[in-house]
N, C-alpha and C positions, 0 to 999 in steps of 0.2 A: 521171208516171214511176213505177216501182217503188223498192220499196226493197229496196236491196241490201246485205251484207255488202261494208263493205271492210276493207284494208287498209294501212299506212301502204307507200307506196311509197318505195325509198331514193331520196333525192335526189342531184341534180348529173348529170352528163353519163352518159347511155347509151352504152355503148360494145359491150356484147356483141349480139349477132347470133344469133337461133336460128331456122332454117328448120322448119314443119311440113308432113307432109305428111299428105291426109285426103281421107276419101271428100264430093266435091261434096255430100250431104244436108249431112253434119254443118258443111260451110261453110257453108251457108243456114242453120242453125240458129242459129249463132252471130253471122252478120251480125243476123240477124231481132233476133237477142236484144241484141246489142251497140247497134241502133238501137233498141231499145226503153228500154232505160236511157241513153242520149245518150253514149255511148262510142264510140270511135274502135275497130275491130275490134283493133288490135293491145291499145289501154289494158286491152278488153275480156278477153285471152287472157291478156293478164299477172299483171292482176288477180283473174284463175279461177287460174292455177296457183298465183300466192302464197298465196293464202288455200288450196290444198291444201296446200302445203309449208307455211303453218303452223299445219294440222289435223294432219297425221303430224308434224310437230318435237312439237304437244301430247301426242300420245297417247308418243311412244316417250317422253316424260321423266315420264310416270307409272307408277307400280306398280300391277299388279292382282291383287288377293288375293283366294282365295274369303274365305266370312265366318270360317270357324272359325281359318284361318291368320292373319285382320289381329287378328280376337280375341288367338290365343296370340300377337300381334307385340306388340299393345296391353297388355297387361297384364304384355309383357317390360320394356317402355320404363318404364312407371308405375311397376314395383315398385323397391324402393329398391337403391343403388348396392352393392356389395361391395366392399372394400379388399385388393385382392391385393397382399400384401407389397413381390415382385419386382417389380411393374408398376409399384407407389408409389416406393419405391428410384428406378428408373428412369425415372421421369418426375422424380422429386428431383433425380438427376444430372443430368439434361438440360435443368434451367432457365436458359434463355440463349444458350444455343445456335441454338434457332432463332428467326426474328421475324417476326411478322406481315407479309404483304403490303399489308395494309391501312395 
């Protein structure tokens, strides 16, 4: 058998329904492929789209920076904190107010 990338599939009862429609090659391709790794065509399609949808959920929850901009981000983060008066005040007033979800 091959080895293949998976992903954790949700469990408990399937209930939704999604029709595809496709050109005859690419259903040969995919039966061929689905029988090659011991998957059932349909486990086989599920399991190519989730592992897409959790390649883009990866990319969009990351930042990409060219080098000079994550540089000037990085050495904004690292450099030491400043005490703005009104903001201190104001976070002064406001302890208790709100409270952790955690």
């Amino acid at each position: 058998m091959f080895a293949i990338k998976t992903t954790a599939l949700t469990p408990g009862k399937m209930e939704a329904r999604k029709e595809v429609r496709m050109h005859r090659a690419d259903e040969e391709r995919i039966k061929a492929a689905a029988a090659a790794t011991g998957l059932q065509e349909a486990d086989f399609i599920r399991q190519a789209a989730l592992l897409r949808a959790q390649e883009v959920e990866q990319r969009i929850s990351l930042s990409i920076l060219p080098i000079d901009a994550f540089e000037a981000f990085k050495a904004a983060v690292e450099a030491p904190g400043k005490v703005i008066p009104g903001l201190a005040r104001a976070a002064d007033a406001s302890k208790g107010l709100l409270k952790d979800a955690g």
